[in-house]
N, C-alpha and C positions, 0 to 999 in steps of 0.2 A: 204289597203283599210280602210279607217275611220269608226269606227262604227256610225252607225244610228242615231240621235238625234232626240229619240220619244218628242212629244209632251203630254201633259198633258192626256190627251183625249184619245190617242193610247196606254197610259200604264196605266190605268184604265181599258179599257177595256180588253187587256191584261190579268190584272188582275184578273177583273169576269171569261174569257177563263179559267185561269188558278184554279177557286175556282170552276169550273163545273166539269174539268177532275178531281180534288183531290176529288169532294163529288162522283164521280164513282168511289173511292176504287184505283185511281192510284198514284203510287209515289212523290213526289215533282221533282225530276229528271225529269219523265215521263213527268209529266206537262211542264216544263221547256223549254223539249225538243220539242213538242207539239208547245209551242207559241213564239219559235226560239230566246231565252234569256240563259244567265247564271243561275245556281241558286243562286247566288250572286249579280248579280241583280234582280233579283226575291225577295232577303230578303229584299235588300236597298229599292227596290219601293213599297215594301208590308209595309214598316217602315215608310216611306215618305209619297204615298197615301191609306191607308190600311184605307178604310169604308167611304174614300172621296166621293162624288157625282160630275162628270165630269164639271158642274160649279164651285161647289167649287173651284176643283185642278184648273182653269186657273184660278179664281179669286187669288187663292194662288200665283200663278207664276207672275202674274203682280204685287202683291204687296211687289213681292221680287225685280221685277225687278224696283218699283219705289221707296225702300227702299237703293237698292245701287246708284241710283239714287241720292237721298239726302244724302247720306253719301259721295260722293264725292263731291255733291255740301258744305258740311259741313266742310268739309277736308279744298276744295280751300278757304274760306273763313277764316276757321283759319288762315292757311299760309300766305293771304294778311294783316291781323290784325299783325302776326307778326311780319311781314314788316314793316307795319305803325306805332309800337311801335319801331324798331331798329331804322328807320327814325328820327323820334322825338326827343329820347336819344341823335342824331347826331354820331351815333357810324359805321359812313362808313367811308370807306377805303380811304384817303383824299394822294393827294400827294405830300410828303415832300418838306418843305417850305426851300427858300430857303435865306440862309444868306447873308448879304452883300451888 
């Protein structure tokens, strides 16, 4: 079964769950276990979102998502530019002329 794909929103909150049971004196484990995570993902997203405000974190997630965005739109663009420089060079694969 695939693990769950929290949204921005659902691991922030998470997160406060998880900063009420620790200020009652219980473990990080305990917590963990509490709001049904690893505590490995409990470091990653306290790393990630830790003191975020739940607009922020989606504003964050969108600006990643329209960063890779432009970085692929950046990518295909070089690649056609270096097309259009081999082009120009004349340096394609032409086939052998023939004698006689």
């Amino acid at each position: 079964m695939p693990a769950k794909k929290h949204r921005p929103e659902e691991i922030i909150g998470k997160l406060r769950e998880a900063e009420v049971v620790l200020a009652q004196g219980a473990t990080t484990a305990e917590a963990c276990r509490r709001i049904a995570i690893s505590e490995q993902t409990y470091y990653r997203w306290r790393k990630e979102y830790g003191g975020l405000k739940t607009d922020q974190a989606r504003r964050m997630k969108d600006l990643e998502k329209e960063n890779a965005r432009l970085r692929r739109a950046i990518s295909d663009l070089t690649l056609d530019k270096l097309i259009l420089q081999e082009a120009a060079r004349g340096n394609f694969c032409r086939p052998p002329q023939r004698s006689g």
